[in-house]
C-alpha positions in Angstrom: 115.2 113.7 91.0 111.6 113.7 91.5 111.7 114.5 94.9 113.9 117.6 94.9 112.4 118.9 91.5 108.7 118.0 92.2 107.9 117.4 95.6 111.1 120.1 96.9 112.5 117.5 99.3 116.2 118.9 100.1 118.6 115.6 100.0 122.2 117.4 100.5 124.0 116.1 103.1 120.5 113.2 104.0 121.0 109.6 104.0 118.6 108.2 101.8 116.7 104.9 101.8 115.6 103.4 98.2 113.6 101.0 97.6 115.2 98.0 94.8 113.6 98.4 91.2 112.7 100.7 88.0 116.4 101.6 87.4 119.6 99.7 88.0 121.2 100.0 91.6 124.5 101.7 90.5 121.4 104.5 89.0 120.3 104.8 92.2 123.6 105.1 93.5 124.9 107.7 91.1 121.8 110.2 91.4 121.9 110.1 95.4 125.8 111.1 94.6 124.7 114.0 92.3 121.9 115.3 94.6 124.7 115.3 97.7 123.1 112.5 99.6 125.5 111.4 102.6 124.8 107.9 102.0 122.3 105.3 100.4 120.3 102.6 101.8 119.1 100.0 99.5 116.0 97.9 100.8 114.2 94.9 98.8 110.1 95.3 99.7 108.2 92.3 99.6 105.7 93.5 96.5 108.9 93.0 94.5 110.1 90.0 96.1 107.9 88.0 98.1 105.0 87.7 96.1 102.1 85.9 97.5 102.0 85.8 101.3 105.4 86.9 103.3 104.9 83.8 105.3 105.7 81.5 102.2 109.6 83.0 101.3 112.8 80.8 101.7 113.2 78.3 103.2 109.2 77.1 102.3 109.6 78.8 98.9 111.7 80.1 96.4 110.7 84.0 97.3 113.1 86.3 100.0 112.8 86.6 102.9 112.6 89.6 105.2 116.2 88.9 106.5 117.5 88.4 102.5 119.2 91.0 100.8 120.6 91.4 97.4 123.7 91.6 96.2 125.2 92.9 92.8 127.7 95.7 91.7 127.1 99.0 91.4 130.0 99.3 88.8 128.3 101.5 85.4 129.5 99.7 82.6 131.1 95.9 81.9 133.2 93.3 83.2 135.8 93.9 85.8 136.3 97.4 86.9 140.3 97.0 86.7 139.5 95.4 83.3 136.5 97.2 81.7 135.5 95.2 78.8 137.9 92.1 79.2 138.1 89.5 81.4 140.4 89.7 84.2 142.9 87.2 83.9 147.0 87.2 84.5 147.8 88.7 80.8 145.2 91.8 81.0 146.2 95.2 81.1 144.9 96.4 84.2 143.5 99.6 85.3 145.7 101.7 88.3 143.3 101.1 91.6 143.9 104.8 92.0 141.8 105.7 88.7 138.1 106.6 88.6 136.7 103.2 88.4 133.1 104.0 88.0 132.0 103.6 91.6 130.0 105.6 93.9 131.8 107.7 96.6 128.8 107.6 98.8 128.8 104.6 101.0 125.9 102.2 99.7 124.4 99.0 101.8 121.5 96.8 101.0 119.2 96.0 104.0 116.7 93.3 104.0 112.9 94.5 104.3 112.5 93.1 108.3 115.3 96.2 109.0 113.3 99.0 106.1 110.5 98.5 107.9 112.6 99.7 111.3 113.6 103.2 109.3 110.4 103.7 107.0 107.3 103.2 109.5 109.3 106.0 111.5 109.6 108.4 108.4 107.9 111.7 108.3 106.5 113.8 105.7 103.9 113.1 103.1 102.7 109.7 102.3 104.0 107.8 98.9 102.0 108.0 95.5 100.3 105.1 94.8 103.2 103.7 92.6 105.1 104.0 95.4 103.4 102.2 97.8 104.8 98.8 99.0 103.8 95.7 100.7 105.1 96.0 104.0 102.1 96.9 106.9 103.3 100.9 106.7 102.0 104.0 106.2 105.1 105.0 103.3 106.0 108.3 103.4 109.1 110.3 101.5 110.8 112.4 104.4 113.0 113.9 105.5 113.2 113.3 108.9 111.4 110.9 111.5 108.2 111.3 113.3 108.2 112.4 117.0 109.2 110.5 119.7 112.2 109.8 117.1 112.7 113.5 115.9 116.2 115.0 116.3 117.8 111.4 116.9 119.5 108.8 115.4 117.3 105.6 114.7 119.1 102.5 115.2 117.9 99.0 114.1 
């Protein structure tokens, strides 16, 4: 919301790249939905989850690595979606798969921070506030688009 009401930064029809924290995924999810984003890319940085050095993440310790990425539901309120509220067992009532379960219709996929770093060193536009700012060796900046030579192209990782 920030970035379209504050900073004017047009996300219809933009895949955008988040970065884990502040607000629950399925947030995340639901406001790049409402602000027309084509898709979401969710990224862990290592100031969130490999505190310390990068060098000493899993296997060596307990922190992720840059190849790790989380997992969870995006589902918005309890329990099973086919089940809200209850667990999901043979004697539920369940839910029609055809309802609104609560999802996103954006496509949503979490990358690990050794493939964000592939999209976000490339990103143009102004540079992050300082609350912004992660640990990776980058100069963070919100968008849209790529810096030249990658202008007008699709970056693959």
């Amino acid at each position: 919301m920030h970035l379209q009401r504050v900073l004017k930064v047009d996300l219809n029809g933009k895949i955008a790249i988040a970065r884990y924290g502040k607000i629950f995924r399925g947030d995340k999810a639901e406001n790049a939905e409402k602000f027309n984003c084509t898709a979401l890319i969710l990224y862990s940085d290592p100031v969130d989850y490999a505190l310390g050095t990068q060098v000493a993440v899993y296997p060596e310790d307990w922190w992720l690595p840059g190849t790790g990425v989380q997992r969870g539901t995006l589902y918005m309120s309890d329990g099973d979606p086919l089940t809200p509220y209850y667990p999901s067992t043979d004697s539920a009532y369940f839910l029609n798969e055809s309802e609104d379960l609560g999802f996103p219709s954006i496509p949503v996929t979490p990358i690990g921070y050794d493939d964000a770093i592939k999209y976000l060193s490339k990103l143009d536009g102004p540079t992050v506030n300082s609350s912004w700012q992660g640990k990776l060796n980058i100069t963070y900046r919100i968008g849209p688009g790529f810096v030249h030579p990658y202008t007008n192209r699709v970056v693959v990782v």
